[in-house]
C-alpha positions as CSV (number, residue, x, y, z in Angstrom):
1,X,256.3,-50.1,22.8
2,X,255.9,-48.9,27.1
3,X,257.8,-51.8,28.9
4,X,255.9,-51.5,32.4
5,X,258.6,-51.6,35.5
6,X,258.0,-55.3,36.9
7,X,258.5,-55.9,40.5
8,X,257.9,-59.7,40.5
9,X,259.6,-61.6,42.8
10,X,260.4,-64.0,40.0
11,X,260.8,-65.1,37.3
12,X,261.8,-60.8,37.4
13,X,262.5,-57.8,35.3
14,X,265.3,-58.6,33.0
15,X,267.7,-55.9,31.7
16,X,266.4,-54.9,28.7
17,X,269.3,-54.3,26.7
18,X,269.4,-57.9,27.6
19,X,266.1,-58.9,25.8
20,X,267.1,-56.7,22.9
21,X,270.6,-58.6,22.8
22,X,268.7,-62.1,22.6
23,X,265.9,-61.0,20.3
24,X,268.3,-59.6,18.0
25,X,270.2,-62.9,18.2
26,X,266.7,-65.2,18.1
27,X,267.2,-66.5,14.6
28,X,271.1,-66.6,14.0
29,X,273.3,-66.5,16.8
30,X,277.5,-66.2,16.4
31,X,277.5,-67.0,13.1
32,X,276.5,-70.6,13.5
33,X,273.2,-70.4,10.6
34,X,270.6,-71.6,14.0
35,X,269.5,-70.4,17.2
36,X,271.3,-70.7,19.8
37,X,268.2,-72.8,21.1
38,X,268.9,-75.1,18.7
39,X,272.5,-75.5,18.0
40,X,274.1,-78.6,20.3
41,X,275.6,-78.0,23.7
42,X,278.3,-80.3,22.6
43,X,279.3,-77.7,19.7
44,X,282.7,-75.6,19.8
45,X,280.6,-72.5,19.8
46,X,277.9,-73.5,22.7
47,X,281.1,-74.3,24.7
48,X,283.0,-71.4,24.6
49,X,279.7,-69.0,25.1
50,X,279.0,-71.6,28.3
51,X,283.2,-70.9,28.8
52,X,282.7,-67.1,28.5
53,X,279.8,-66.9,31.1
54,X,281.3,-68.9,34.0
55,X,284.4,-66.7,33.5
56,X,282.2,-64.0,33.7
57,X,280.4,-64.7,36.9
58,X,283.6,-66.1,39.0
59,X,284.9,-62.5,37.7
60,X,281.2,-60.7,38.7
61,X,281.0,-62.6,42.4
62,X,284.5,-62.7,43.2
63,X,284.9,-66.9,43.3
64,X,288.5,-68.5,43.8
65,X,290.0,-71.3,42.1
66,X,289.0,-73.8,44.6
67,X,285.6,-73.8,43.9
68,X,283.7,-75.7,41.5
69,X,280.6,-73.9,39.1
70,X,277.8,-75.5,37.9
71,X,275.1,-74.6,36.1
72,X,272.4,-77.1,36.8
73,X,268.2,-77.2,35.7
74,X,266.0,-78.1,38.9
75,X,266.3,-75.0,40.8
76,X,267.2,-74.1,44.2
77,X,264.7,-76.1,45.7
78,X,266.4,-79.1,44.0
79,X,269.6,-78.3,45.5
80,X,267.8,-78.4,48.8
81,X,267.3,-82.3,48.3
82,X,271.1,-82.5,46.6
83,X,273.2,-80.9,49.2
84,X,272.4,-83.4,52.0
85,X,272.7,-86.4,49.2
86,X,276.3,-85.1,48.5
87,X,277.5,-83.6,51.4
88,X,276.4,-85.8,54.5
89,X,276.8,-89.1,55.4
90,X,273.7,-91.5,56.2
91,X,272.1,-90.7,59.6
92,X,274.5,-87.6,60.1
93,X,273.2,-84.0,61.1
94,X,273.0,-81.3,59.6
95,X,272.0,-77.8,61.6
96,X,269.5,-75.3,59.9
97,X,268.8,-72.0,61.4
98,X,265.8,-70.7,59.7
99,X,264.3,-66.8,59.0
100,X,261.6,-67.6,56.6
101,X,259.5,-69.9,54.2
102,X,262.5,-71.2,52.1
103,X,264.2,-72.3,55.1
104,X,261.1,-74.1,56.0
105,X,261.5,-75.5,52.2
106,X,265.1,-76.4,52.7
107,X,264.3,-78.5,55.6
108,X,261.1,-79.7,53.9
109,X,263.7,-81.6,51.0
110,X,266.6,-82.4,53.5
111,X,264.7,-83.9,55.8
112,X,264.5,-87.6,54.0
113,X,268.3,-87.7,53.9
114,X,269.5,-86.4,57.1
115,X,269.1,-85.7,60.8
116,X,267.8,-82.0,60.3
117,X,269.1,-80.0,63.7
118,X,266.6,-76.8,63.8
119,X,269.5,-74.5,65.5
120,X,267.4,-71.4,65.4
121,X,264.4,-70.1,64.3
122,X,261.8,-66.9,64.0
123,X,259.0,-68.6,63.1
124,X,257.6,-68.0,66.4
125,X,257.9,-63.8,65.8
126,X,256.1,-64.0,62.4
127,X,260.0,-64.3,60.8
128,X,260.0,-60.5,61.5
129,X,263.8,-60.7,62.0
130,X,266.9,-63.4,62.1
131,X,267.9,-65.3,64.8
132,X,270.6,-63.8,66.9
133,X,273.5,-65.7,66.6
134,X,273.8,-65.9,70.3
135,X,270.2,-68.4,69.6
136,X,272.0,-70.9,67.6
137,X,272.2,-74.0,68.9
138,X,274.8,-75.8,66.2
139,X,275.7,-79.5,66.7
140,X,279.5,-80.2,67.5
141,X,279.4,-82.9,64.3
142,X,277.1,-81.3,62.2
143,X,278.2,-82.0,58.4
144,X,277.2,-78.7,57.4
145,X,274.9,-75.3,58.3
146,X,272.6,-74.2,55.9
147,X,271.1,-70.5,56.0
148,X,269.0,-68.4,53.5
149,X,270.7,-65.1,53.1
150,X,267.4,-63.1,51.7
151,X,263.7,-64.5,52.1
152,X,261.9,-63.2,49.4
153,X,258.4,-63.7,51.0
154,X,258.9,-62.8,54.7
155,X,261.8,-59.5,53.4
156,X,264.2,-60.8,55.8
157,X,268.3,-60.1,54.6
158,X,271.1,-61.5,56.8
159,X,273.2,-58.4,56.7
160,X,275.9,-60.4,57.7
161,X,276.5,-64.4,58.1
162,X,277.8,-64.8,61.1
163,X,280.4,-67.3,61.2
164,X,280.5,-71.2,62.2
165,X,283.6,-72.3,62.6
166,X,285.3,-74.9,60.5
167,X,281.7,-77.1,59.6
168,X,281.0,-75.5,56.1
169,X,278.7,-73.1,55.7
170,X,275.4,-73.8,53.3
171,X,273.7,-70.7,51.7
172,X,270.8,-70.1,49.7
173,X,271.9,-67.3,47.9
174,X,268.8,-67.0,45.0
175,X,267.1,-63.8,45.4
176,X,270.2,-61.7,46.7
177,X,273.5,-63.1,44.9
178,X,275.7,-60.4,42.9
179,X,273.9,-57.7,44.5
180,X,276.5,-56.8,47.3
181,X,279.7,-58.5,48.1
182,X,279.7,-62.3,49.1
183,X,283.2,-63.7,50.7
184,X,282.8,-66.7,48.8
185,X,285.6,-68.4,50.9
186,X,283.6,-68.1,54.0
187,X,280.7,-70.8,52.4
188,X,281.3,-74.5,51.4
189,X,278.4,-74.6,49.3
190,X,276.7,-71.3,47.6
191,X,273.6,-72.2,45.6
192,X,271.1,-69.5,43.8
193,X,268.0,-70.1,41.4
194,X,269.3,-67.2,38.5
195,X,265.6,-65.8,38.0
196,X,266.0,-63.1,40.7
197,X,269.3,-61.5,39.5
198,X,271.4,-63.8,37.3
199,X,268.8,-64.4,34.4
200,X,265.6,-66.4,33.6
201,X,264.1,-69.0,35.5
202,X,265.2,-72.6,34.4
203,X,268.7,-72.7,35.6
204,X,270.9,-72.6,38.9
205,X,274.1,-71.6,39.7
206,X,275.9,-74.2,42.6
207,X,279.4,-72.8,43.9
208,X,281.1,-75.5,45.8
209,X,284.5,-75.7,47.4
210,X,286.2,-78.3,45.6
211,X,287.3,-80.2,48.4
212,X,283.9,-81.1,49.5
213,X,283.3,-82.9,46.1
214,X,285.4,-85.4,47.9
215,X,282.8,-86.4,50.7
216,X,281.0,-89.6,49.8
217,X,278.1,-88.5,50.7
218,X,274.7,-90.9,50.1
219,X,274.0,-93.5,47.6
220,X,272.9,-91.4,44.4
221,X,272.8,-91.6,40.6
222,X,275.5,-89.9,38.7
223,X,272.3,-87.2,37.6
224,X,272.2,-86.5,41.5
225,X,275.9,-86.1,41.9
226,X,277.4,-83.2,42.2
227,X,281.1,-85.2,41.7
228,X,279.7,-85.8,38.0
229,X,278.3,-82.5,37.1
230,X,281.8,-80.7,38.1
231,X,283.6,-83.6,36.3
232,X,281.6,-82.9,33.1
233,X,281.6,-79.2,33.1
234,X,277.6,-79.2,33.8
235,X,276.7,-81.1,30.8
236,X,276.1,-84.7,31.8
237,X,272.7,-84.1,30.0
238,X,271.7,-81.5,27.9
239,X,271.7,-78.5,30.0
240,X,269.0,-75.6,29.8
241,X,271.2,-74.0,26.4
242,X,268.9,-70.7,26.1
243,X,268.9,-70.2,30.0
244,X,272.7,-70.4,30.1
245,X,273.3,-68.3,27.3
246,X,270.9,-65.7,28.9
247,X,272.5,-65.9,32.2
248,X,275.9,-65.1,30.1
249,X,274.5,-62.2,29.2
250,X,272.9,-60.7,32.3
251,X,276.5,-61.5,34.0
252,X,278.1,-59.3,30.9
253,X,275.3,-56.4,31.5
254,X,276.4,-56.4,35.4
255,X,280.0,-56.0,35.1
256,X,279.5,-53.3,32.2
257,X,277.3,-51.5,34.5
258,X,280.4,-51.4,36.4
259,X,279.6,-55.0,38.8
260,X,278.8,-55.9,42.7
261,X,280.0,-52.8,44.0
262,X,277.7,-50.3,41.6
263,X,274.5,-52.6,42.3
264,X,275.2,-52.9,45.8
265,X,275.0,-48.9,46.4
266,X,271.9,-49.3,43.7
267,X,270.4,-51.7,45.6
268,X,270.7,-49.6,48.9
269,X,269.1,-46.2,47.7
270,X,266.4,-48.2,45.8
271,X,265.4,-50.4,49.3
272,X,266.2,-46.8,51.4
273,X,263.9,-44.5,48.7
274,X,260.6,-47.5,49.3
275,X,261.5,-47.7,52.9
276,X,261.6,-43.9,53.8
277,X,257.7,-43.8,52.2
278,X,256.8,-46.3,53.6
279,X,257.8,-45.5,57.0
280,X,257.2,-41.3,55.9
281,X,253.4,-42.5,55.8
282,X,252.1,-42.1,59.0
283,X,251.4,-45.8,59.0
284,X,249.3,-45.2,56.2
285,X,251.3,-48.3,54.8
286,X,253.7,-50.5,57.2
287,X,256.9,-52.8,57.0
288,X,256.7,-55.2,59.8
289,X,260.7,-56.4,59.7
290,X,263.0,-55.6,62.1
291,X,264.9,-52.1,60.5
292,X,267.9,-54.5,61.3
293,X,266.8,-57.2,58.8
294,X,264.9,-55.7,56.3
295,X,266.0,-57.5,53.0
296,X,267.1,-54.7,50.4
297,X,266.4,-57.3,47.6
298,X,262.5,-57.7,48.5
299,X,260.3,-54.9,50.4
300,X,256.8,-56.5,51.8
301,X,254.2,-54.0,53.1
302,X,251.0,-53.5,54.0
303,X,248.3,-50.9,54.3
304,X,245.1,-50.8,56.2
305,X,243.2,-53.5,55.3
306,X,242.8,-56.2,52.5
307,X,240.0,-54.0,50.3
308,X,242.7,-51.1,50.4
309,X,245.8,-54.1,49.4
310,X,243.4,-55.1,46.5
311,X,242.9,-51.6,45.1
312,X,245.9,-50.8,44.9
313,X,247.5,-53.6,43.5
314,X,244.8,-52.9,40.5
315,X,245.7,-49.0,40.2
316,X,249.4,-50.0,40.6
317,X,249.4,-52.1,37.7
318,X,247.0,-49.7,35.4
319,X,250.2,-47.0,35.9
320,X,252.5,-49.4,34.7
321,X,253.3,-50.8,38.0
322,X,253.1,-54.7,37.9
323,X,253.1,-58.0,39.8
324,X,253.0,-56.0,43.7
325,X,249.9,-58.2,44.9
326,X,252.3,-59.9,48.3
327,X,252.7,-63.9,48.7
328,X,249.7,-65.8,49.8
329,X,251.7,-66.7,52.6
330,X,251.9,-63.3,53.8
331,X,249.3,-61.2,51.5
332,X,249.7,-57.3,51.4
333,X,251.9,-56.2,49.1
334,X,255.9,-56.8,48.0
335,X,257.7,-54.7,45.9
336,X,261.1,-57.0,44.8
337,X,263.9,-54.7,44.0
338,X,266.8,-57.2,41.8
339,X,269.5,-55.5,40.0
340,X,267.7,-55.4,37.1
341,X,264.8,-52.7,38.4
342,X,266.1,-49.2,37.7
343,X,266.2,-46.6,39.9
344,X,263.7,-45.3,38.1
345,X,261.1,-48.2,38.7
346,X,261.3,-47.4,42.7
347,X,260.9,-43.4,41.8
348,X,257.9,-44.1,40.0
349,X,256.4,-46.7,42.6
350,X,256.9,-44.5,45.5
351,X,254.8,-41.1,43.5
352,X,252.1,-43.8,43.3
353,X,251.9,-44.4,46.4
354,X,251.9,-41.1,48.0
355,X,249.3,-40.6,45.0
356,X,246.9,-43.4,46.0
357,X,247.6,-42.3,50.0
358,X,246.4,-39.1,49.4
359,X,243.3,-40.3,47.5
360,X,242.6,-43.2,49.7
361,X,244.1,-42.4,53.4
């Protein structure tokens, strides 16, 4: 069997000793006689696998003491309508400085809940780059800023966060998380869906500072608060058991592969290699982002017209190439570069496309 190299932008490319690990382990898993799919989260063995990965990922992404882990189902977007729930009080504000479509989705599910302060945006340039910091207009009693580090869609990357002060900091950190450095101390709140580079789709990680478990927050239901997931170790209901156990994995594949720091010099030459052909083309094929912003994690471009975008989107994926057709938002194409996609996937993208440039230019 040819696995293909998949550049979705998720649910992504897996490691694939990571599949093989999990198929081998389908039917009978630690011993137990069952599937880990089927065994109860409440069991001695489910616990200490759950145990194992959440030491494994404050280990991985470098999180203190102070802060709380969960591992939730709902996805990031979910979190989006949580963190204002939990973490400001009724009629309070809450600044959001914006660089792409999930920032527009972030203020989409806070909005019911809060006063939603706009401090900055680039919609107005296309979201071609991030809003200087000098832009940002934050509130003096904000309860909290919220920022997406890496928009998948747009391929906009804050290279750096700047800072905010003392109001905690709210990231979305889904498609980028574990592929560079993150100062974890520097954010109240770090959320990231794990299908990008932590696992499958079907379950999140939340990383919160433990102190602001403590804010009261909105009238919620237990299932809503994030004071009863921490209290219950992320199993007040039955949590997504074969998610978290892949997760556990994944985080166990990274820090063999020797953890953030080898995947953040990965993840530069793989985003420099697709960068250099794209902008080695003569404008052949074009990257509209800023050079400043361009995300490392996600790589949109485009070539002359929709007709061309369409062809080779079909040739791509007839070399083994698959899932480069761009967001409908956007179109073009996007080429999405997680921890899991070798070195080898982006080698064998970019001789396609100096392939297809020559046949087609």
């Amino acid at each position: 069997m040819t696995r293909a190299f998949n550049f979705s932008a998720g649910p992504a490319t897996l490691p694939e000793a990571v599949l093989r690990q999990a198929q081998q382990e389908m039917l009978e898993w630690n011993g137990v006689g069952a599937s880990i799919v089927e065994i109860s989260h409440r069991s001695a063995e489910f616990m200490a696998m759950a145990a194992q990965a959440e030491a494994g990922l404050r280990r991985l992404v470098g999180i203190p003491d102070d802060y709380a882990v969960l591992f939730l189902g709902g996805g990031a977007t979910t979190q989006q309508a949580l963190i204002p729930l939990n973490f400001a009080a009724p009629g309070q504000r809450a600044d959001y400085v914006v660089s792409g479509h999930w920032g527009k989705t972030a203020i989409k599910q806070a909005t019911p809940y809060v006063d939603v302060n706009v401090a900055a945006s680039s919609e107005a340039g296309g979201f071609r780059d991030i809003p200087a910091r000098a832009q940002w207009q934050l509130s003096p009693d904000a309860a909290y800023v919220h920022v997406t580090a890496n928009e998948t869609i747009h391929g906009v990357e804050y290279r750096d966060v700047p800072d905010v002060g003392d109001v905690p900091l709210v990231a979305d950190f889904s498609s980028s998380i574990a592929s560079e450095p993150i100062d974890v101390a520097r954010y109240g709140v770090i959320y990231a869906g794990a299908q990008k580079n932590l696992g499958p789709v079907g379950i999140t990680v939340v990383i919160i500072r433990r102190d602001l478990l403590e804010r009261s927050g909105q009238p919620r239901a237990d299932i809503f608060d994030y004071r009863s997931h921490a209290a219950r170790d992320s199993m007040l209901n039955t949590p997504p058991t074969w998610n978290w156990y892949l997760l556990g994995l994944t985080v166990q594949w990274m820090l063999e592969q020797g953890g953030v720091d080898a995947f953040a010099k990965l993840s530069q030459a793989k985003s420099a290699l697709l960068y250099d052909a794209i902008d080695g083309s003569g404008g052949f094929y074009r990257n509209e982002v800023a050079p400043a912003a361009r995300s490392r994690m996600n790589v949109p471009f485009f070539l002359p017209d929709a007709e061309l975008d369409a062809r080779f989107v079909a040739e791509a994926k007839a070399a083994g190439l698959l899932a480069l057709k761009g967001h409908k938002a956007v179109g073009g194409i996007r080429a999405s570069l997680y921890n899991a996609m070798p070195l080898q996937g982006v080698q064998a993208l970019v001789a396609f496309m100096r392939d297809f440039q020559q046949r087609n230019g």
